[in-house]
N, C-alpha and C positions, 0 to 999 in steps of 0.2 A: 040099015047097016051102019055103026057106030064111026068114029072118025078115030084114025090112030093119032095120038097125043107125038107132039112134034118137040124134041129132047133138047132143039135148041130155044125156044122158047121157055121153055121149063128153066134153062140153065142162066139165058137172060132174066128174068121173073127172078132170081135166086139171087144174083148177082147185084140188081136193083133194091131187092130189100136189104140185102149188108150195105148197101153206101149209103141207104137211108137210114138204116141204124148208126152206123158211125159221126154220119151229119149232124143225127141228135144228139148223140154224147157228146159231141166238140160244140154245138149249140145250144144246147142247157147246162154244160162244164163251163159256159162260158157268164152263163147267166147266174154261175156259182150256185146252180141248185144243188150240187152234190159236192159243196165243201162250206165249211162254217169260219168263216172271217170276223174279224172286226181291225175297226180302225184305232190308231193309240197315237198319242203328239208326244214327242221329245222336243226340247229347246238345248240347241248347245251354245255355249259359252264362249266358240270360236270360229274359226271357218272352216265351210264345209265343203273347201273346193275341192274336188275330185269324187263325189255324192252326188249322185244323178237318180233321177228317177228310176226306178224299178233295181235299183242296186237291192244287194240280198240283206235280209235281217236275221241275224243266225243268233242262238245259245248255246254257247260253250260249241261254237265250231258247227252245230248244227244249221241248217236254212230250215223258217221258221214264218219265215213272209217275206215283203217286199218295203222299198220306199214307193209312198204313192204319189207325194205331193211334198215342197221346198216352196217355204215363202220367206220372204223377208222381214215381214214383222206381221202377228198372228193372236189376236185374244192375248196382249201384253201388257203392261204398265208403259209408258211414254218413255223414261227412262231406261229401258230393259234396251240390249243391245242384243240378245240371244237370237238365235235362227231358227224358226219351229219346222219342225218336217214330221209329216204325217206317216204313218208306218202303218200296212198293212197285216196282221199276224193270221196264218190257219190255225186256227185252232185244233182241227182234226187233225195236221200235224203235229202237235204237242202230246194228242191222245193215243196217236197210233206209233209215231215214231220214237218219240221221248220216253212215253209210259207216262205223261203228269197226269197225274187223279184227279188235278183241280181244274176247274173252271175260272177263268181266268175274268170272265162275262160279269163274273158278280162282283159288285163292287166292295164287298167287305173283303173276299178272296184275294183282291187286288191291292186293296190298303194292305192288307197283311201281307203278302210276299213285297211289297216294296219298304214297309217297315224291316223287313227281313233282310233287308240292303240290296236287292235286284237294284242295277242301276244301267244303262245306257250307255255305249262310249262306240267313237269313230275309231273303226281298225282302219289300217293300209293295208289292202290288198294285195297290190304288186309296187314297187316302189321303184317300177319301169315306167307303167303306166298313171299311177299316180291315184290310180282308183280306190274308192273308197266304202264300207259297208259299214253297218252297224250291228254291233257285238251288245248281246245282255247275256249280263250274269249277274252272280252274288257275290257283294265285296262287304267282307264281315263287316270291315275299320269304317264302311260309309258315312256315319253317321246320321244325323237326321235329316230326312229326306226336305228339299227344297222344290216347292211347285214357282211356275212361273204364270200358268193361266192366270186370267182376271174372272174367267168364268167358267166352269167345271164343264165343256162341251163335251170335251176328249177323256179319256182314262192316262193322264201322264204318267210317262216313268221319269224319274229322276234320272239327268245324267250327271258323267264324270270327265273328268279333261281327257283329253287322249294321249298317249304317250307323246306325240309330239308338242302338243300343247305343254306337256308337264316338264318335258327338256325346256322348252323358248319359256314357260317361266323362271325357271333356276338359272338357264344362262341372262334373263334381264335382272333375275336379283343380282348375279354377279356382277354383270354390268355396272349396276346401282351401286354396289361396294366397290368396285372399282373407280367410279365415277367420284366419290365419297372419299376419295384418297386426295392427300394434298401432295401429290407426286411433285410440284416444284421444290415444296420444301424437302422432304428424302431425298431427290435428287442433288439440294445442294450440300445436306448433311453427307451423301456418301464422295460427292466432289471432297470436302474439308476434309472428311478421314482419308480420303486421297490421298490428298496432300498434303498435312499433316504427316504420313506413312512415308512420303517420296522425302522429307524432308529430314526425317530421323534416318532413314538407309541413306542418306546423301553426308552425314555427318558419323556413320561408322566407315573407319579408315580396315576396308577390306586389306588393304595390301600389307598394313601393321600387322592384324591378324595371323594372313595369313605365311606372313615370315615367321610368328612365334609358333606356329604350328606346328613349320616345316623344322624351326631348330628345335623344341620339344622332341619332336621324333626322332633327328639324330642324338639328340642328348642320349634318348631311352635306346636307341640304337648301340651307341658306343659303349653305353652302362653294361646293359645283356653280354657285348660282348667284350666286359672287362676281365681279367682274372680273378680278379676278387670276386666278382658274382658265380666266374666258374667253383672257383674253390669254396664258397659258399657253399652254393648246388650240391658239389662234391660231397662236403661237409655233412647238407642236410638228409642227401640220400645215404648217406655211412649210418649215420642218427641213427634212420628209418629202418636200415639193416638191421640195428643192432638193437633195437625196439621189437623187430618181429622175432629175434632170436630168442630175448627173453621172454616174450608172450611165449611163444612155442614152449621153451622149459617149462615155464608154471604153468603152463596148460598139463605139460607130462607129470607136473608133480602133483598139482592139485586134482588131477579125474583118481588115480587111486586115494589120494583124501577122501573122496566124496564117495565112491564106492563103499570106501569101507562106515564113514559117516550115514552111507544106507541103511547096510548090514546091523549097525549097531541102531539106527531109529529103529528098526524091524524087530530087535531086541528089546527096546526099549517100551514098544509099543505092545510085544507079549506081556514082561512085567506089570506093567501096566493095566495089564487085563487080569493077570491074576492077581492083584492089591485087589484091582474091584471087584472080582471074584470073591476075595476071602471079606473083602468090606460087605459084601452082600450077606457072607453067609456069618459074620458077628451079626449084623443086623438081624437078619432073623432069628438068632441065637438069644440076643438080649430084648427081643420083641415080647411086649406085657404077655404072650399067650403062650411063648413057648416054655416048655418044662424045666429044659435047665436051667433059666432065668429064675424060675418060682424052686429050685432044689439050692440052688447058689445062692437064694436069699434066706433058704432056711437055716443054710449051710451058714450064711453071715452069721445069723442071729442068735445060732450054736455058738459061736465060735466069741461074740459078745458077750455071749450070757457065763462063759468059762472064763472068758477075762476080767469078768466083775467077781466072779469067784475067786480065781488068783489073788485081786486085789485086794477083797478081804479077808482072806486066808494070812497074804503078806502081810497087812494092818494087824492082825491078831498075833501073828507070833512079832511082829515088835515088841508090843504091847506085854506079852507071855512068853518070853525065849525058853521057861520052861516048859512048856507046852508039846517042847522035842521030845522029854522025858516022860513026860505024868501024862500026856494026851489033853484032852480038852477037857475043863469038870463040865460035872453036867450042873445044872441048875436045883439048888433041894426045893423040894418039895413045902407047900406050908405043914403038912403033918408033921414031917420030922423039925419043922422050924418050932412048934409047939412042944414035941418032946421035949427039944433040948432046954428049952423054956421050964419045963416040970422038975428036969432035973438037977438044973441050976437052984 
């Protein structure tokens, strides 16, 4: 006879395989089998207190990795004064959360996004706590990028000053121009115009002034209120009366001037229309084409050709005043010229 299977055992046996599963994903998550890192060096050009290990490494506000490691001098030249810290990125975060298509692993991908201006800067966090991350992004104006390795171990990004850094520059330029001032000399230049100033106001006699002021005033006082200036007033407001009285008349006399000066432009302006009206219609009348142009010039030429007639008609009875009587001879003939010739 078989053996009935015991439900707490079952439930233990069940229970035992999920925390061994969870074990391993927290111990092979650990061993970074299931995320794709790498390591990148930044060097800054200031301090990096309040940057502690495992502070966040974010793009454009995103987290992106971690800091792994802070040294004080790092694969540098002797001279270099810069801080190198090691920065951890996932990459599978870039892939999955970002959307970046590139691969960051290859090194020509890499030269080209930091030619691109990607560059490195220290944010403040909380400026309670004073903590500090590092921000990458794209800064157009970067220009060309500056490595600091002596030997290519790391994949550097280029950084840039941090905003605090870039204030405590500009106030030590100020400083420097400040510094760069010969403040004793200004100071004793605006001492002399001091005094100089104190010494011109010490030699105007306020109190002379301000007696001619005060008699100025009465003087214009007493004037305003002399009679003559009343009667003036008087005067010039009578003027003014008698100014708007006569505006007023030529204004009544001259608007029917102008009315009727309408009326008659309005007249002027029909005449006018029919002069050009009839100038039109001579013009077409004396135009080469039209007819009574070409009957008026026959008409001249009638009327020429009867006055050279007159004229020698008039020539001939000078000449023959009998010609009233006997009429005109006519001219003989040679025949009869010959008779009379036979007969003789």
């Amino acid at each position: 006879m078989s053996r009935k299977a015991n439900p707490t055992l079952i439930g233990f046996f069940v229970l035992g395989a999920m925390f061994l599963a969870v074990g391993a994903v927290v111990f092979f998550g650990s061993l970074k089998l299931f995320s794709e890192s790498e390591d990148f060096i930044v060097y800054f050009d200031e301090a990096v207190s309040g940057l502690e290990v495992g502070a966040p490494v974010k793009f454009r506000g995103v987290p992106i990795g971690k800091v792994k490691e802070i040294f004080i001098r790092y694969n540098q030249e002797e001279e270099s004064d810069h801080i190198p810290v090691i920065i951890e990125l996932d990459i599978s975060l870039l892939n999955s959360s970002l959307g970046v298509d590139v691969d960051i692993r290859d090194e020509e991908v890499f030269i080209q996004i930091v030619n691109q201006g990607y560059r490195a800067q220290l944010v403040t966090e909380s400026f309670i706590t004073g903590l500090l991350y590092i921000e990458i992004d794209i800064d157009l104006d970067a220009g060309r990028p500056h490595f600091i390795q002596e030997e290519a171990i790391y994949k550097e990004f280029p950084s840039k000053p941090s905003l605090t850094a870039a204030l405590g520059n500009t106030a030590q330029e100020v400083i420097a121009m400040l510094g760069a001032l010969d403040v004793q000399s200004i100071n004793d230049e605006l001492v002399g115009v001091l005094t100089r100033a104190n010494k011109a106001l010490a030699q105007i006699e306020f109190a002379r002034i301000n007696d001619s002021v005060i008699r100025a005033a009465d003087s214009a006082t007493e004037l305003m209120r002399s009679e003559k200036i009343t009667t003036t007033l008087e005067s010039v407001n009578k003027t003014l009366k008698e100014f708007e009285t006569l505006a007023a008349d030529l204004r009544a006399k001259i608007d029917p001037v102008l009315s009727k000066a309408d009326e008659t432009n309005g007249e002027i302006q029909k005449t006018l229309q029919k002069i050009r009206e009839a100038s039109d219609q001579i013009e077409r009348t004396l135009s080469p084409d039209s007819s009574v142009r070409y009957e008026l010039e026959n008409t001249l030429a009638e009327l020429a050709e009867l006055a050279e007639s007159i004229r020698l008609l008039t020539d001939y009875l000078e000449r023959n005043p009998r010609a009233f009587l006997t009429g005109k001879e006519l001219p003989e003939s040679e025949s009869n010229k010959k008779k009379k010739k036979k007969e003789k």
